[in-house]
N, C-alpha and C positions, 0 to 999 in steps of 0.2 A: 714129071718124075713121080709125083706123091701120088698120083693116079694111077699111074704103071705099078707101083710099089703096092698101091690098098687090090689091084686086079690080081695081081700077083700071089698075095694071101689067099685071094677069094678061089681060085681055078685048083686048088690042089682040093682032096679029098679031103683033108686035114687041115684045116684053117690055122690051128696050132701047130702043127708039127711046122709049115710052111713060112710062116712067120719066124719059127725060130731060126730055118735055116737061115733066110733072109737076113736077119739079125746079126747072126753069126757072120757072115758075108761084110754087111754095112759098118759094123761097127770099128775095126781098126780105123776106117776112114772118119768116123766122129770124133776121135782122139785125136786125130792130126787137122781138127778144125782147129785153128788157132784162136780165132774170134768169138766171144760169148755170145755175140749180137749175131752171126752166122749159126752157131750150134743153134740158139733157139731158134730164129729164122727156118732150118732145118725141121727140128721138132714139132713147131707148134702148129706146119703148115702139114703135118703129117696125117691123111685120110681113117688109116686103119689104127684105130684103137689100139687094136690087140697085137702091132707090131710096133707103135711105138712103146707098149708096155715092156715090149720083148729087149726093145732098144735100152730103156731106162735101165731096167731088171742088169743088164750085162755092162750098164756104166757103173750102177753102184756095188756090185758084184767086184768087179775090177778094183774098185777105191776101199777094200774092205780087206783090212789086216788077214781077218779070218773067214771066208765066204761061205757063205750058210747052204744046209740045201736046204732048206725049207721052199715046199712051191711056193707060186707068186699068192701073196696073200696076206691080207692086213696085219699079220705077222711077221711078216716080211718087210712089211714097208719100215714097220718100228722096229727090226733088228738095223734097218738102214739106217734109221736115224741114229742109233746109237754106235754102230762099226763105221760109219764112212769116214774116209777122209778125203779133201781133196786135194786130188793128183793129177786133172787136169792141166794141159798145156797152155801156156798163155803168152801173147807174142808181144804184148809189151807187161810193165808195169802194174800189174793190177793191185791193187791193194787187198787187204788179207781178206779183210770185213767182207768186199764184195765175192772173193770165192767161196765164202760161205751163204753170202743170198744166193748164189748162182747155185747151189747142192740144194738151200730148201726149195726155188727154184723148181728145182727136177722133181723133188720128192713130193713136191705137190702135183706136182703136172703128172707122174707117177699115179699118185692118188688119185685123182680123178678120172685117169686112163684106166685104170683099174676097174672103177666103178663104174662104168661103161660097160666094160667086159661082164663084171660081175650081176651087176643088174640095173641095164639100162632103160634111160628115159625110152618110154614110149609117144613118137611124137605124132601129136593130135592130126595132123593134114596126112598121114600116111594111113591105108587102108588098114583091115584090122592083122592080113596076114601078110603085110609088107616084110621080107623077108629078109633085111637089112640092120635092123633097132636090136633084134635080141638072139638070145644065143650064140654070140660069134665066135666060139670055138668051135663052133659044129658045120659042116658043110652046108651050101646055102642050100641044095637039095632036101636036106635031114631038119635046117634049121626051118621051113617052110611048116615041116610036119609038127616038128616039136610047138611052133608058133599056134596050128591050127587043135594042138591039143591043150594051147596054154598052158605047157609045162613051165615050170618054173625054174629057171637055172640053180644049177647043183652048187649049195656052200661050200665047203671045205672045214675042215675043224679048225685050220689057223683062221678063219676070218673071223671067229669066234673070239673077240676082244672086250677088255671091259675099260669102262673110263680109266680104274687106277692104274691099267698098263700102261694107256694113252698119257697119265699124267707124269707117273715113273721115269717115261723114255724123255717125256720133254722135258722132265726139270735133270735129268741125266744130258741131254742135250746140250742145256743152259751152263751145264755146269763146264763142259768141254768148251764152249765158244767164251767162256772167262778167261780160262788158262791160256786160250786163244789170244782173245783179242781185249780181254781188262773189260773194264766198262766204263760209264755205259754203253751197249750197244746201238748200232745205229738204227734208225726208225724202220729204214726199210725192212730190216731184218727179225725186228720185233713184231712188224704187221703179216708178214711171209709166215712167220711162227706162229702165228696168234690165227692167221686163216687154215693152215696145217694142222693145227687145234682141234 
């Protein structure tokens, strides 16, 4: 399935545009996964960068009082930190603490899918215009070319962040999972926060 889903992105003209329909399509069904262990299961075995990004984008989108259009972008990810909540479906008992590791969770795995998209690792055992590592909003055709000019992927102004926004949102973070869940909080969720960091 993850194979069909990353070919899927890759055959459109539009690697973005494609992934979002897809997205759009997939995602009722990730809300009616009941199982934490199955969502990530799902998730993390997922191929395309730049569609799980899409997936992420329209979970926390969904959990968010008031949903931002800000495009995707380290901007973005720290309005999520501070608007989400979670609203996730869960089929037994789960205790509160862990639906919030299961949100930084995403928000990391977010962040890192992101930075992929935005400027990924170039890896060593791939030729120099292996047309797979970079630029994957662009068609593998166009991304071939953009690779052989070593063009460098286009920033955006929201990824334009500085540590004290970084710091702002966390200790704004900090402050909502009190009112949550009292303290102290549990380990797991300190070290999710502290890698998220």
């Amino acid at each position: 399935l993850q194979r069909m889903l990353s070919i899927a992105v890759e055959v459109d003209r539009s690697p973005n545009c494609s992934s979002c329909k897809i997205a759009d399509v997939i995602f009722p069904f990730i809300l009616s996964i009941p199982l934490r262990s199955q969502r990530e299961a799902f998730l993390n075995t997922m191929e395309s960068h730049l569609l799980r990004c899409k997936l992420l984008e329209l979970l926390f989108q969904h959990s968010c009082d008031v949903p931002t259009t800000l495009p995707l972008s380290l901007a973005k990810i720290l309005y999520f930190l501070s608007h989400s909540s979670v609203l996730l479906q869960y089929q037994d008992e789960t205790a509160t603490w862990q639906r919030w590791d299961e949100m930084l969770q995403y928000l990391s795995l977010l962040l890192m899918s992101y930075q992929n998209v935005r400027q990924p690792t170039v890896c060593c055992f791939c030729p120099p215009t292996f047309p797979l590592a970079e630029h994957l909003r662009s068609s593998l055709s166009d991304r071939m070319d953009l690779i052989i000019q070593k063009a460098k992927p286009k920033l955006q102004d929201s990824d334009d962040i500085s540590h004290l926004d970084v710091q702002l949102k966390i200790e704004d973070f900090i402050s909502r999972m009190q009112q949550a869940l009292g303290q102290p909080f549990p380990w797991q969720i300190m070290e999710k926060l502290c890698m998220l960091r």
